[in-house]
Every structure is written in C-alpha cells, then in structure tokens.
N, C-alpha and C positions, 0 to 999 in steps of 0.2 A: 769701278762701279758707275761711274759718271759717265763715263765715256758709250758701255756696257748702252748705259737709257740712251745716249745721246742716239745710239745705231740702231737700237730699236725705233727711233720716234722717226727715223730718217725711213726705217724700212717701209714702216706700216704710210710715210705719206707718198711712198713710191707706187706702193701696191694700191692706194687708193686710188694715186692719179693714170698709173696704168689701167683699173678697172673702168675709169670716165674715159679712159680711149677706142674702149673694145664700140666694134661695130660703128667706127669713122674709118673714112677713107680719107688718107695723108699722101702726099707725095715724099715715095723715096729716091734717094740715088743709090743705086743698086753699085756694092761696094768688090762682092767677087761672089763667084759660083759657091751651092753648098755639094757636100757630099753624095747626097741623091740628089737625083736626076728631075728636075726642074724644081729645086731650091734654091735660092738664094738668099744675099746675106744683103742688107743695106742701112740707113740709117733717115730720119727724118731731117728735116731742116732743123729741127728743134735740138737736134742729139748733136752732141761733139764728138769724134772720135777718141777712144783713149779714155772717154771719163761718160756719158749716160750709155743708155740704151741700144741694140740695137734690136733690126728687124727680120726674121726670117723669113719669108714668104716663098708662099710657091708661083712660080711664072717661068715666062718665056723672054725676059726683058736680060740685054747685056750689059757688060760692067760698062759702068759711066753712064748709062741712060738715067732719068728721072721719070717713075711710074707711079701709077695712083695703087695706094692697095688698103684693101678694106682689113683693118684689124680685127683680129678673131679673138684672140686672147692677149692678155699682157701680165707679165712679171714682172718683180723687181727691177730684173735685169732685161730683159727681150720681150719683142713683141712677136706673135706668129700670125701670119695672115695670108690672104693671097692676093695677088696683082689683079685688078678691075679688068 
C-alpha cells in the first residue's frame, strides 16, 4: 500500500514536470534512429540513460550530434517533439 502511494506521488510529479516542459526548446544528443523515417530517439542533458526520460522527435539530425528541439508533448516517460 505504501509503496502503491509512494508510485503514484512519483508519477503525477513526473507528469507535471513534463507538462512545464512542453513548448521549450532543449538540446538533445540524438541516441539512434527510430523506426519511421525521420524519427529519432535521444535524451536531454537532464536525462540519464537507463533511469529518466527520453526524447522522440522528428528531424534530420545523426546519432551523436547535439540539436535543439522544441517539446510538443511530455509523459511520464517520453518527450515527443521535433528538432528546430
């Protein structure tokens, strides 16, 4: 039960702080291609791999570059945006 609130109080401050992200623009490092065709997957400065968030967006940027992208929407887990 403890634990149960503990994941709820975690989620809803996730989803809040992702909702203060939407419509900024962050620099990603763009981590590898997505499945459609100009997707991509990467991470902010802010995100650790393995343990927060990451970013999908859509662009033209290759793995290892660092690009600016304007957050559209953010979840718990993921941000969706596209590259400036």
């Amino acid at each position: 039960m403890r634990r149960q609130l503990i994941e709820m109080m975690l989620d809803n401050i996730r989803l809040t702080a992702a909702k203060a992200m939407q419509d900024k623009v962050v620099e990603v490092i763009v981590e590898r291609d997505g499945t459609r065709e100009n997707m991509r997957w990467g991470r902010t400065i802010y995100d650790a791999p393995k343990i927060d968030r990451t970013v999908r967006f859509k662009g033209t940027a290759r793995v290892g570059e660092i690009v600016k992208v304007r957050i559209i929407k953010g979840t718990e887990l993921h941000f969706l945006g596209v590259q400036e």
